[in-house]
FISERO-841434 format. One record per residue (C-alpha): residue number from 0; x, y, z. Coordinates in nm, 2 decimals. Layout:
<atoms>
<nr = NUM&east = X&north = Y&up = Z>
...
</atoms>
This chain:
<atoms>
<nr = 0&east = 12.54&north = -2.38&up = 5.92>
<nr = 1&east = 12.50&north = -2.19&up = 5.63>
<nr = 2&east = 12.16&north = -2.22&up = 5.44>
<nr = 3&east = 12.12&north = -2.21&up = 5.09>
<nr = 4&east = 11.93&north = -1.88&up = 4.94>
<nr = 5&east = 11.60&north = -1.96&up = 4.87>
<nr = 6&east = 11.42&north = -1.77&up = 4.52>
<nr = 7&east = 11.18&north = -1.52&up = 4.63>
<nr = 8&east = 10.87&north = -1.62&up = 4.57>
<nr = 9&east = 10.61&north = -1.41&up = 4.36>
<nr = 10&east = 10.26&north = -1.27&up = 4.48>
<nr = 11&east = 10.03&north = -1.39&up = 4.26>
<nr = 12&east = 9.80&north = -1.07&up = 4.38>
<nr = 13&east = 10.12&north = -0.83&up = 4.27>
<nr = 14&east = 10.19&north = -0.77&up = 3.92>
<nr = 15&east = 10.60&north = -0.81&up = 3.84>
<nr = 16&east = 10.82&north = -0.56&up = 3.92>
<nr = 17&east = 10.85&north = -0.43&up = 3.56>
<nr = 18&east = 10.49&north = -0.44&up = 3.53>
<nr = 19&east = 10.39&north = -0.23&up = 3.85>
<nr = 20&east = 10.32&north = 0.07&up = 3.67>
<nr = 21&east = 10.16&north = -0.09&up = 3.43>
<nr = 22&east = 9.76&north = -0.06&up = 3.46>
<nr = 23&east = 9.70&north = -0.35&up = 3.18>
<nr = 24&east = 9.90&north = -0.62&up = 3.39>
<nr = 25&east = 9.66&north = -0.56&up = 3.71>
<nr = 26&east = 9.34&north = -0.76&up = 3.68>
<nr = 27&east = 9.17&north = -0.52&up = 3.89>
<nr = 28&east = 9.24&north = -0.25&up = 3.65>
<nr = 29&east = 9.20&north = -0.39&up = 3.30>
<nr = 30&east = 8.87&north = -0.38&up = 3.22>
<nr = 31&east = 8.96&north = -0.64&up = 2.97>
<nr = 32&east = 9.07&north = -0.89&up = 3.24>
<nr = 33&east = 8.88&north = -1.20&up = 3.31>
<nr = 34&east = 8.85&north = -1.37&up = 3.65>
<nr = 35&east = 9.08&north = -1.67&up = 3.53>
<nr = 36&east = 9.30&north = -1.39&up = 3.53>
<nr = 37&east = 9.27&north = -1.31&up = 3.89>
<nr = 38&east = 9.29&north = -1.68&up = 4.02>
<nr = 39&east = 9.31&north = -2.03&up = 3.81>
<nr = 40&east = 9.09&north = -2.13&up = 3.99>
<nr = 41&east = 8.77&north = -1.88&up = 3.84>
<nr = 42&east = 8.88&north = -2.01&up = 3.48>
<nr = 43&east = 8.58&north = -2.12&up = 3.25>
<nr = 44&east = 8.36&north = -1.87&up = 3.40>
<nr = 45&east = 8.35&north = -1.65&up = 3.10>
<nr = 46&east = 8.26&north = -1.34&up = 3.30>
<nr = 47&east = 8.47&north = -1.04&up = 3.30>
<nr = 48&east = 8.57&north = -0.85&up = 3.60>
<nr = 49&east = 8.35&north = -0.55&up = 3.43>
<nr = 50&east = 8.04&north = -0.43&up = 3.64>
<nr = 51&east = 7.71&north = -0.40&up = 3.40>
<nr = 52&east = 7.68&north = -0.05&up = 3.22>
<nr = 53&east = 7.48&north = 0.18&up = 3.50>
<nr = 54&east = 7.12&north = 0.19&up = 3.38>
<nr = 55&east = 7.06&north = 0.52&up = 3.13>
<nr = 56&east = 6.95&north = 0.86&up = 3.27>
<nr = 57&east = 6.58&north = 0.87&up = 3.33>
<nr = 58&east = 6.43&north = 1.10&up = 3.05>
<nr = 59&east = 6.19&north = 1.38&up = 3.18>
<nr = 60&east = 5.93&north = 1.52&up = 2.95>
<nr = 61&east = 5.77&north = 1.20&up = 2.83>
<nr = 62&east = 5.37&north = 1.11&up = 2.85>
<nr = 63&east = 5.16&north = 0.82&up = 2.86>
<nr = 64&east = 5.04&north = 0.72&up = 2.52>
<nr = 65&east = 4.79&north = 0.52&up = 2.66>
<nr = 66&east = 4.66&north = 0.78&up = 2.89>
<nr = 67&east = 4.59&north = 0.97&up = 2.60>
<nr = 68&east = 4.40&north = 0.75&up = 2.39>
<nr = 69&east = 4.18&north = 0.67&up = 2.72>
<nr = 70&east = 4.09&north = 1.10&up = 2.72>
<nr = 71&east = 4.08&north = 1.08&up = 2.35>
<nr = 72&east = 3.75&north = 0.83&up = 2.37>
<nr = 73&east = 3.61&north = 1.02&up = 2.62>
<nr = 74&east = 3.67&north = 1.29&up = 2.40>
<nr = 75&east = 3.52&north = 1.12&up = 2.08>
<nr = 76&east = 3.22&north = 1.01&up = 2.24>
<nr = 77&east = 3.12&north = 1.38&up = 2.37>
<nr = 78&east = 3.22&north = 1.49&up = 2.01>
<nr = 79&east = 2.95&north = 1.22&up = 1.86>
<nr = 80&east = 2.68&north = 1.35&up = 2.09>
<nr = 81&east = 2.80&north = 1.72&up = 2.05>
<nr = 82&east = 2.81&north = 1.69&up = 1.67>
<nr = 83&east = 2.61&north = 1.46&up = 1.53>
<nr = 84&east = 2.69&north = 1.23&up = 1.20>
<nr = 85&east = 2.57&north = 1.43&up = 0.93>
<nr = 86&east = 2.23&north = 1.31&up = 0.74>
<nr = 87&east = 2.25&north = 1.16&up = 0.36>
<nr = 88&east = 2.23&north = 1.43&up = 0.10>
<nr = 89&east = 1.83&north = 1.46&up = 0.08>
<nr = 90&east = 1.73&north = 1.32&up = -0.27>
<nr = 91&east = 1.44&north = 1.35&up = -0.44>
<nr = 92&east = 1.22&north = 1.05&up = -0.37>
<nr = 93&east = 1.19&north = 0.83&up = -0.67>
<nr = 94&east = 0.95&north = 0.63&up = -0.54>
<nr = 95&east = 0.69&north = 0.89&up = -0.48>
<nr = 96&east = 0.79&north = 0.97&up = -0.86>
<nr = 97&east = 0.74&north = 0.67&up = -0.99>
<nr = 98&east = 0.40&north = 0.64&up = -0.80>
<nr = 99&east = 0.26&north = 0.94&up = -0.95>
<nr = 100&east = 0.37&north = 0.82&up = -1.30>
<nr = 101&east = 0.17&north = 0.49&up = -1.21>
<nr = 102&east = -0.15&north = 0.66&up = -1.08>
<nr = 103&east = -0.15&north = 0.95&up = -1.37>
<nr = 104&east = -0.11&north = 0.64&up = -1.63>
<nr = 105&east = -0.36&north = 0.42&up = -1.48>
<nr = 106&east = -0.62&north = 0.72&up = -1.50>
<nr = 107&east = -0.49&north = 0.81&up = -1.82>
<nr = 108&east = -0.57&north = 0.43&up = -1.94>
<nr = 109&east = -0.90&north = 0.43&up = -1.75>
<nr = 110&east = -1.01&north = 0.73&up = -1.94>
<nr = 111&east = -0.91&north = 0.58&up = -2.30>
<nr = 112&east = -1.10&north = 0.25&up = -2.23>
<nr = 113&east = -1.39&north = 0.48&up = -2.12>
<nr = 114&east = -1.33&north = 0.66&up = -2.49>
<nr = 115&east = -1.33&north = 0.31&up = -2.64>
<nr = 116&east = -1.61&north = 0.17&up = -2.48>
<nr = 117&east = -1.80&north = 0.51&up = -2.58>
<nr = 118&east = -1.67&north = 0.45&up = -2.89>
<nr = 119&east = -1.78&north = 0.11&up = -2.93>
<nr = 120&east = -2.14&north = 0.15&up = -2.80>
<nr = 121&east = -2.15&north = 0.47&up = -3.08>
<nr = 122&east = -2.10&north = 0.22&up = -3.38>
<nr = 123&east = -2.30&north = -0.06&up = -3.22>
<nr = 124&east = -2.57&north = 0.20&up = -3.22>
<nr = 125&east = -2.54&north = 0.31&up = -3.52>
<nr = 126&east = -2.51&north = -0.04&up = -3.63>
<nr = 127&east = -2.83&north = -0.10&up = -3.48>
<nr = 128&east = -3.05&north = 0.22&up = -3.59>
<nr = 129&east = -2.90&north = 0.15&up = -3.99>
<nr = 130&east = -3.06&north = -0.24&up = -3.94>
<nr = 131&east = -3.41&north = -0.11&up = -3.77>
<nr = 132&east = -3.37&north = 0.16&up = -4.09>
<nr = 133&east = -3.37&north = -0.10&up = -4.34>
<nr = 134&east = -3.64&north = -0.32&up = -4.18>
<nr = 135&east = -3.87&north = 0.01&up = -4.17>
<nr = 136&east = -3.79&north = 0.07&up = -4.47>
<nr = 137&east = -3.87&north = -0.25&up = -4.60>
<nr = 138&east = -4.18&north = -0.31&up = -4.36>
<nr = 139&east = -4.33&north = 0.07&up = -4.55>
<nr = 140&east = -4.25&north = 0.01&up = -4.87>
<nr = 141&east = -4.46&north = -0.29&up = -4.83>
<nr = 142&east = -4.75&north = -0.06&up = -4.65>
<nr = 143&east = -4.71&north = 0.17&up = -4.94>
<nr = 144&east = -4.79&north = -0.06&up = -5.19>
<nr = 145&east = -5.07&north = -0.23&up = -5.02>
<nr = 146&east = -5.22&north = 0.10&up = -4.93>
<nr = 147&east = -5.19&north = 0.18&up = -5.35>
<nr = 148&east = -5.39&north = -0.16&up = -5.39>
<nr = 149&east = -5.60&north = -0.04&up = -5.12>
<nr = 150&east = -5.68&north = 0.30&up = -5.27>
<nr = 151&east = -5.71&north = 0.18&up = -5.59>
<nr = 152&east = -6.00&north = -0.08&up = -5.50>
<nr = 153&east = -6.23&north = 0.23&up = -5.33>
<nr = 154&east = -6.17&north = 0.47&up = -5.55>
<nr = 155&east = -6.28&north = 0.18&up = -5.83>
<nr = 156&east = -6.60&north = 0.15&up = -5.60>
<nr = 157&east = -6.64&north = 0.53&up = -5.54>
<nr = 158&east = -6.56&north = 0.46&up = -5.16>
<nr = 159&east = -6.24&north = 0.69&up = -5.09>
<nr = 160&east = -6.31&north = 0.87&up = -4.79>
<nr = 161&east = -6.18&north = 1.20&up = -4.66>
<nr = 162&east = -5.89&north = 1.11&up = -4.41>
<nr = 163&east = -5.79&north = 1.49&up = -4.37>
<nr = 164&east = -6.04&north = 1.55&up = -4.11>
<nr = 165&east = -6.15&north = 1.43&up = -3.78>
<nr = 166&east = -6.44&north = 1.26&up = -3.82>
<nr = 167&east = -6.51&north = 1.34&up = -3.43>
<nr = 168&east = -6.48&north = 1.75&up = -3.55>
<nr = 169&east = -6.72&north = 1.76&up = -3.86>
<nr = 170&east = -6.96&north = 2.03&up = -3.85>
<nr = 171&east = -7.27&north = 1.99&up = -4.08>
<nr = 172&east = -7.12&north = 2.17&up = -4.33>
<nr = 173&east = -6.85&north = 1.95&up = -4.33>
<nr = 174&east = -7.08&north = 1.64&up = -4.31>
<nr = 175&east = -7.29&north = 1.76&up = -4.62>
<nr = 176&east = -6.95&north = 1.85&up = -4.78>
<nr = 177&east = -6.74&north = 1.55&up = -4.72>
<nr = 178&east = -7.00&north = 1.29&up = -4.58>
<nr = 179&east = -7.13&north = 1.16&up = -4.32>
<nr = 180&east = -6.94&north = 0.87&up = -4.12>
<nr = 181&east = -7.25&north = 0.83&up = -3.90>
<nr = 182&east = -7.43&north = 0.71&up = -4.14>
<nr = 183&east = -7.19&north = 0.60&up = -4.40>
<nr = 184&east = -7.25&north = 0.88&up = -4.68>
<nr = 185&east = -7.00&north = 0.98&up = -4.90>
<nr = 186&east = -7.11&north = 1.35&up = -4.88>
<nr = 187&east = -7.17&north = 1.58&up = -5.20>
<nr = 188&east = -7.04&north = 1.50&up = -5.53>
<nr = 189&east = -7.10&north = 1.67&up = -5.88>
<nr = 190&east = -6.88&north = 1.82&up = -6.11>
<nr = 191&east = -6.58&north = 1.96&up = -5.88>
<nr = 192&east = -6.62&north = 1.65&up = -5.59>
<nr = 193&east = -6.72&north = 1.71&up = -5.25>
<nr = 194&east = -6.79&north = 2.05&up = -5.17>
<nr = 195&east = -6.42&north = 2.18&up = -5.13>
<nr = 196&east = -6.06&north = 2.14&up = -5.05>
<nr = 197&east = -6.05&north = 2.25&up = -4.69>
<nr = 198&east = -6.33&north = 2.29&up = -4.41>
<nr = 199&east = -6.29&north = 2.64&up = -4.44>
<nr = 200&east = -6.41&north = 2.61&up = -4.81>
<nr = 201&east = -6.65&north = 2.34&up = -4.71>
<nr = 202&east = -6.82&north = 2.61&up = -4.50>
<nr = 203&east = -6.84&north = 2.86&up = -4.69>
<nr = 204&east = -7.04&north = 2.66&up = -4.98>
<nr = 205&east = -7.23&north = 2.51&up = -4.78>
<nr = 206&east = -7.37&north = 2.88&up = -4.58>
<nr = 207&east = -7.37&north = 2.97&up = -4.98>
<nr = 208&east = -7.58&north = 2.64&up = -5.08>
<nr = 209&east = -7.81&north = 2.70&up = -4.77>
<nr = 210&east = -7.88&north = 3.07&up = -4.84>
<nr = 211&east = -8.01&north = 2.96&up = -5.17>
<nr = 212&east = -8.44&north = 2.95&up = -5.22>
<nr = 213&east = -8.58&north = 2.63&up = -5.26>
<nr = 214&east = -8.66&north = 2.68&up = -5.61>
<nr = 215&east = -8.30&north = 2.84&up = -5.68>
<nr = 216&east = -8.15&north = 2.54&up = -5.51>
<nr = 217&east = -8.37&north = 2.28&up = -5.69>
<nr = 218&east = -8.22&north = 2.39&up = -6.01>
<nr = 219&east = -7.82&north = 2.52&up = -5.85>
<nr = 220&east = -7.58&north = 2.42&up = -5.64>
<nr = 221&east = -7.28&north = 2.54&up = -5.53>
<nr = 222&east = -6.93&north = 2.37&up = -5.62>
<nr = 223&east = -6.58&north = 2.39&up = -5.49>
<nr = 224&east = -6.46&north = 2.72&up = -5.59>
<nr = 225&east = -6.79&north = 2.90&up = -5.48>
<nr = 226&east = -6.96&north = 2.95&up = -5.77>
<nr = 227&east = -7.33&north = 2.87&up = -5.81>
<nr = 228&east = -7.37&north = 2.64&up = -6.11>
<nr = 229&east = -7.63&north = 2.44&up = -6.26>
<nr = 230&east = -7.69&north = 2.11&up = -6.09>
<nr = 231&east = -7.96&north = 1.86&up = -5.94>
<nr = 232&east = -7.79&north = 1.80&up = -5.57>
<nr = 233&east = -7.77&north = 1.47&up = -5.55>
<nr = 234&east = -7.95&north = 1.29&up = -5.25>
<nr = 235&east = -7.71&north = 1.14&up = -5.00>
<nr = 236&east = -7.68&north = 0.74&up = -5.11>
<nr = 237&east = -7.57&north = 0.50&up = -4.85>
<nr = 238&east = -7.23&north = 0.25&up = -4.86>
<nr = 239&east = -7.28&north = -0.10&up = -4.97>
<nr = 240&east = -7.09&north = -0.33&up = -4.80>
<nr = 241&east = -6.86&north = -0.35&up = -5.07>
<nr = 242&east = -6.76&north = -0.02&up = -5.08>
<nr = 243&east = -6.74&north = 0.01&up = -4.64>
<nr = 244&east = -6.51&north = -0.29&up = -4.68>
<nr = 245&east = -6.29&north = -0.09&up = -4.92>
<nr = 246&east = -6.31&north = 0.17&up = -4.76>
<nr = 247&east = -6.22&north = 0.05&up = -4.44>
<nr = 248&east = -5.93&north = -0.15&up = -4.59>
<nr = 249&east = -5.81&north = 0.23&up = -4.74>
<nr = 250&east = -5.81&north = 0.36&up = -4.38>
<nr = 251&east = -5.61&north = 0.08&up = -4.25>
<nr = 252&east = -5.37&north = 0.08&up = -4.54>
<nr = 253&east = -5.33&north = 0.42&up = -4.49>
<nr = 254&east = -5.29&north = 0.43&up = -4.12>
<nr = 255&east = -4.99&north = 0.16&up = -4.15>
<nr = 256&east = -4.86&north = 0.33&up = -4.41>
<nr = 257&east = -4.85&north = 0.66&up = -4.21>
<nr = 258&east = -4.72&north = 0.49&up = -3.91>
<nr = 259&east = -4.48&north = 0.33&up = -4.12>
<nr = 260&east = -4.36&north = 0.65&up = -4.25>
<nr = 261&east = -4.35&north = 0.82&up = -3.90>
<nr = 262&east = -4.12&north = 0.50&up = -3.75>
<nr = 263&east = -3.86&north = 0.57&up = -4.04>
<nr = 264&east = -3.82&north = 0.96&up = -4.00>
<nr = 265&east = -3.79&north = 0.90&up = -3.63>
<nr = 266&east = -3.53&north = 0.62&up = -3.69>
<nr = 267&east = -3.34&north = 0.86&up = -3.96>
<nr = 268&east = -3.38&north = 1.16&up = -3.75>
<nr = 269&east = -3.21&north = 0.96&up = -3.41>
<nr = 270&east = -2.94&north = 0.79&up = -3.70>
<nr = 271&east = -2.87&north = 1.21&up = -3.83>
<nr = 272&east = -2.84&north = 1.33&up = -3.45>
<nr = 273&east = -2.61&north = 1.05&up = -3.30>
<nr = 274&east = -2.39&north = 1.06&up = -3.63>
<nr = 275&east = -2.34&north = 1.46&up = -3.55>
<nr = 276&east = -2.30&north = 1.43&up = -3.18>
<nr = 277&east = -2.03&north = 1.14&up = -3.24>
<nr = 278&east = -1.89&north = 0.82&up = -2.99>
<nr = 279&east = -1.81&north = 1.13&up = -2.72>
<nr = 280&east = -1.86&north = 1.47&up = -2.67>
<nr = 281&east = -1.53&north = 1.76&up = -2.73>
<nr = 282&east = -1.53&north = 1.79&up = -2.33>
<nr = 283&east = -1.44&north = 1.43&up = -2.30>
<nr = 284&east = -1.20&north = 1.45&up = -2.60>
<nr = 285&east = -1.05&north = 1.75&up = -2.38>
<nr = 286&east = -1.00&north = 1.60&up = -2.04>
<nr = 287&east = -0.83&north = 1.25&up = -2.19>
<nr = 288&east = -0.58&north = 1.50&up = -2.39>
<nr = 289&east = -0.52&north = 1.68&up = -2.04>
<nr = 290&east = -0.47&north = 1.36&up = -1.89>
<nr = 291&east = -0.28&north = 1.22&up = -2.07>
<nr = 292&east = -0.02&north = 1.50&up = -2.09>
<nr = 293&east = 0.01&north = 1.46&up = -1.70>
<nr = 294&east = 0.11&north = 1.16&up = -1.72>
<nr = 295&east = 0.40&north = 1.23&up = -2.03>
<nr = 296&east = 0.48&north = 1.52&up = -1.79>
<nr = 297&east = 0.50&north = 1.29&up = -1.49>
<nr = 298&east = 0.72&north = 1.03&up = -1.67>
<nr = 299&east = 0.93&north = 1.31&up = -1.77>
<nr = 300&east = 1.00&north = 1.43&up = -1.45>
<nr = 301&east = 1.08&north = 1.08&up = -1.35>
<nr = 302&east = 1.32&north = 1.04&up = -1.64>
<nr = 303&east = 1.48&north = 1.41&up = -1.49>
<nr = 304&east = 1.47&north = 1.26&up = -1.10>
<nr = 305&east = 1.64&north = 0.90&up = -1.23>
<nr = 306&east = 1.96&north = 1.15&up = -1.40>
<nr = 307&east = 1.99&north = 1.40&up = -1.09>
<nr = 308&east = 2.00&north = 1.07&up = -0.85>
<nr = 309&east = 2.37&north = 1.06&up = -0.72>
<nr = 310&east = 2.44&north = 0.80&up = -0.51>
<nr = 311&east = 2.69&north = 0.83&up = -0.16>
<nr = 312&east = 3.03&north = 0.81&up = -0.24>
<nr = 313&east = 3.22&north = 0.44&up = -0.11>
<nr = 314&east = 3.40&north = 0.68&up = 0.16>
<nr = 315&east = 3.07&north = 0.81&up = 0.27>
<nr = 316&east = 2.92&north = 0.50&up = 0.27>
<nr = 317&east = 3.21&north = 0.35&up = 0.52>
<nr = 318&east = 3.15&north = 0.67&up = 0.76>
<nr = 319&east = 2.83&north = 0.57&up = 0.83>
<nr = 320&east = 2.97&north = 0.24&up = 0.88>
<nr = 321&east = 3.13&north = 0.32&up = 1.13>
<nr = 322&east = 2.86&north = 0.50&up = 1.30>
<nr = 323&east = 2.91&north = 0.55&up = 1.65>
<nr = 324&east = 3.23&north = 0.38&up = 1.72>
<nr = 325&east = 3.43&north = 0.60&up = 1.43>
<nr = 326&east = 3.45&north = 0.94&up = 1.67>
<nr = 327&east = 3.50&north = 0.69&up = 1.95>
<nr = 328&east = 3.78&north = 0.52&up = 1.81>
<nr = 329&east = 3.94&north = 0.84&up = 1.62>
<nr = 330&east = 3.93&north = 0.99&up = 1.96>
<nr = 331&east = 4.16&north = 0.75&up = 2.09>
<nr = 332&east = 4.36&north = 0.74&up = 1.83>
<nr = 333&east = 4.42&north = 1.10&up = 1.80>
<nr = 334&east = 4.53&north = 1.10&up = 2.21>
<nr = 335&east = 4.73&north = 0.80&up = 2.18>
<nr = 336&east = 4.93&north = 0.82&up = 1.85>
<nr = 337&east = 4.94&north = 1.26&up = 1.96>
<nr = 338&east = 5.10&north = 1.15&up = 2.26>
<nr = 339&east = 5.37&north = 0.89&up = 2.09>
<nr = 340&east = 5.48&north = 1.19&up = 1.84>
<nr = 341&east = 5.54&north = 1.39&up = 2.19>
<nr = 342&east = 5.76&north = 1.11&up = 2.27>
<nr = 343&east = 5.96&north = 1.08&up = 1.98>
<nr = 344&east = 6.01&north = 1.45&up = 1.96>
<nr = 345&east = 6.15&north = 1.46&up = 2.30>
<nr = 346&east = 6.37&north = 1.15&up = 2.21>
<nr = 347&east = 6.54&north = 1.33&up = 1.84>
<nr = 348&east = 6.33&north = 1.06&up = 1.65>
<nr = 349&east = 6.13&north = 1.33&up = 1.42>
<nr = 350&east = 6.01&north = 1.03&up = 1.15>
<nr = 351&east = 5.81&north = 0.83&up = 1.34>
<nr = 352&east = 5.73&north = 1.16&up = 1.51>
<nr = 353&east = 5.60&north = 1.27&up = 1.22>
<nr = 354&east = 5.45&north = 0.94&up = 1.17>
<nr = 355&east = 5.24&north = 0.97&up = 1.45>
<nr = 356&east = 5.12&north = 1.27&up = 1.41>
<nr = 357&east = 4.97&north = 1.20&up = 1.06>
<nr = 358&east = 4.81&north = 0.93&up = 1.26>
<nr = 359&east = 4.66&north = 1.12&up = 1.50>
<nr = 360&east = 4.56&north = 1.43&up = 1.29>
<nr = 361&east = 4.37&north = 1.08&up = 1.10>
<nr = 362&east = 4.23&north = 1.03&up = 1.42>
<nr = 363&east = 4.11&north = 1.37&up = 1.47>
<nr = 364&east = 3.97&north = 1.35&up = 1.15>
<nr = 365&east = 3.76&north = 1.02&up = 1.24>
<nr = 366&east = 3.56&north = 1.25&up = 1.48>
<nr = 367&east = 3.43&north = 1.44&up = 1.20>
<nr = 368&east = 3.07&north = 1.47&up = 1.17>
<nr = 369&east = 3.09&north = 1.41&up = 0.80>
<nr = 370&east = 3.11&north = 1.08&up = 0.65>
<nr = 371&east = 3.34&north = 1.08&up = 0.45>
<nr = 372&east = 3.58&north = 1.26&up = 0.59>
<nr = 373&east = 3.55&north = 1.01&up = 0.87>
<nr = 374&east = 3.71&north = 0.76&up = 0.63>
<nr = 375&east = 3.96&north = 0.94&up = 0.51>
<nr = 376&east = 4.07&north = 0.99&up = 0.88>
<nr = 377&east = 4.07&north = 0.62&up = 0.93>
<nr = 378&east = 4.28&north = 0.63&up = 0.66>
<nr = 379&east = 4.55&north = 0.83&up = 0.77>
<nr = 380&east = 4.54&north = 0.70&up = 1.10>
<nr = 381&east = 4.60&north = 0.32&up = 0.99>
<nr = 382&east = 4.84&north = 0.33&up = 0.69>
<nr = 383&east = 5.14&north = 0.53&up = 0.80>
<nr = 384&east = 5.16&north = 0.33&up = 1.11>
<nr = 385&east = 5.11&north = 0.04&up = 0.89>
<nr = 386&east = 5.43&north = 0.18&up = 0.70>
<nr = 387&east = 5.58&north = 0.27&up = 1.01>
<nr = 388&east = 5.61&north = -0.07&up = 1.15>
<nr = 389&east = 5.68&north = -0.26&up = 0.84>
<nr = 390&east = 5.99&north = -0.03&up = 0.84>
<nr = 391&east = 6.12&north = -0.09&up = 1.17>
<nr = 392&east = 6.03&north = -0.43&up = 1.14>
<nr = 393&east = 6.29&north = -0.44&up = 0.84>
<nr = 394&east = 6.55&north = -0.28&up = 1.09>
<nr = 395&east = 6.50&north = -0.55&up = 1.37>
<nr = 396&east = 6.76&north = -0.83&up = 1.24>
<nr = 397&east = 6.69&north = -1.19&up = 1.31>
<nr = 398&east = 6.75&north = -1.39&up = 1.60>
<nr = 399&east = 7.01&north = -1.66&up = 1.54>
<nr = 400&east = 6.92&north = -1.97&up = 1.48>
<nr = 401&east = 7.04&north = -2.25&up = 1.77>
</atoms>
């Protein structure tokens, strides 16, 4: 029995005759081929018969960046202790300036209310002495005129007496001459008055008068200027009451008047002096003057202090700031972002390598001893990586939205 020919029947696993050679018709060797490709029954599986790209070569040469900035504070903080943050720029203290100016003006001040007190008690003196003047004055003009009233009632009763001596120091010549007060006489009188104008006189006429006779002095006597002249000597007469009342009254007058007199010189003489000596003396004058040039010269110097005054910079003022965490920090920053710029170097990226190095030279900086230098290296260190990142950030495109 003769059978029918049956088709030969294809191997799915074999590509077609015409196709054998063909590397693009085997699933095993297109890369392109899909598993539905291979069998239906793998369709919808969306994975390719491709293995996953071998992993990238392991690059040698690279560091730690984190390593780095871990020395690099160690680093700082030596540096910190090693070199200390410099001090402010020593300026002149102001307030010891401005204290000087306070004490040399209060002294100054002190001195000139001394001047015006000085001054003040000087006129009230003054003021005083020309008001005693005027009452003294007014107190002997008075005594003057009662002792012209006085004088002119004893002289009207022949009862002047001699005030020019001491009565205590009369010798007998003097008595005979001028009088006796003992007893009340009013001494020789004749032609001349009493026997002369001074004791000495009075002496001399009476050693004259006594070395007269009897006879020669019944009939002479001798008068003021010496000379022996023709005259009865009268006999000593005794003061009525009348006449010792005036008489007494003259010496009173007089003695007030005298007084009088006396108080007034004194009080002119003590007006004349403190007129010429003045409120103060030159030496006081002097030492005010010197005073108070210390204290222009000390407000000048103030005034000179206040200009030369330059305050810290803002950058300085942010070093110290930072105070011990800026070499600290800069440390670590200078390992670390050092460390990255190694990196990128070794990969072929030079700008970020160059990036990174800024930042770390900032960091470098931050350990600084000077202030303001400090800043600048904080500076550096922050805003090209700032830069940096904001550019790469740029680069990175968006994830897409589901």
């Amino acid at each position: 029995m003769a059978t029918s020919a049956q088709p030969a029947q294809t191997d799915p696993f074999l590509a077609p005759a015409g196709q054998q050679d063909e590397s693009s018709s085997d699933p095993f060797l297109n890369p392109n081929a899909t598993l539905a490709d291979v069998h239906p029954a793998f369709a919808g599986s969306g994975t390719t018969t491709t293995s996953p790209p071998p992993p990238a070569p392991k690059q040698t040469g690279l560091v730690d960046p984190s390593m780095g900035a871990i020395l690099g504070g160690i680093a700082g903080v030596g540096v910190n202790k090693a070199l200390p943050l410099q001090p402010p720029t020593p300026q002149p203290s102001v307030a010891t300036a401005s204290g000087n100016v306070a004490n040399q003006s209060a002294v100054a001040q002190q001195m000139m209310s001394d001047l015006v007190k000085r001054q003040l008690a000087h006129t009230n003196q003054l003021s005083g002495l020309q008001q005693a003047i005027q009452t003294t004055q007014a107190m002997h003009n008075q005594n003057m005129t009662n002792f012209a009233q006085a004088s002119q009632n004893a002289q009207a009763m022949n009862a002047v007496p001699n005030l020019d001596l001491n009565p205590g120091e009369l010798t007998t010549g003097d008595k005979w001459a001028f009088g006796n007060p003992e007893k009340g006489t009013t001494g020789v009188t004749g032609d001349m008055g009493p026997g002369g104008k001074s004791v000495t006189e009075a002496a001399r006429n009476y050693k004259l008068q006594q070395g007269l006779s009897p006879s020669e002095a019944a009939k002479f006597k001798v008068n003021r200027s010496g000379l022996i002249v023709t005259n009865e000597l009268p006999i000593e007469t005794p003061l009525t009451p009348a006449q010792q009342a005036a008489q007494e009254a003259y010496k009173e007058a007089h003695k007030k008047m005298t007084e009088s007199e006396a108080a007034l010189k004194e009080l002119h003489d003590r007006h004349s002096k403190l007129v010429k000596e003045g409120p103060y003396t030159k030496a006081h004058e002097e030492a005010v003057a010197r005073q108070q040039a210390k204290a222009t010269g000390a407000e000048a110097e103030l005034k000179t202090l206040l200009e030369s005054v330059k305050p810290e910079s803002v950058l300085a003022t942010a070093g110290r700031v930072m105070g011990r965490i800026g070499p600290m920090a800069g440390g670590a920053t200078a390992g670390g972002r050092l460390m990255e710029a190694w990196n990128e170097l070794q990969k072929r990226n030079y700008g970020p390598a160059a990036v990174h190095t800024i930042s770390g030279l900032g960091g470098l900086a931050m350990m600084y001893p000077n202030p303001a230098v400090r800043s600048l290296g904080a500076l550096a260190s922050t805003i090209p990586e700032a830069g940096l990142s904001a550019y790469e950030a740029s680069k990175t495109p968006a994830s897409p939205s589901r």
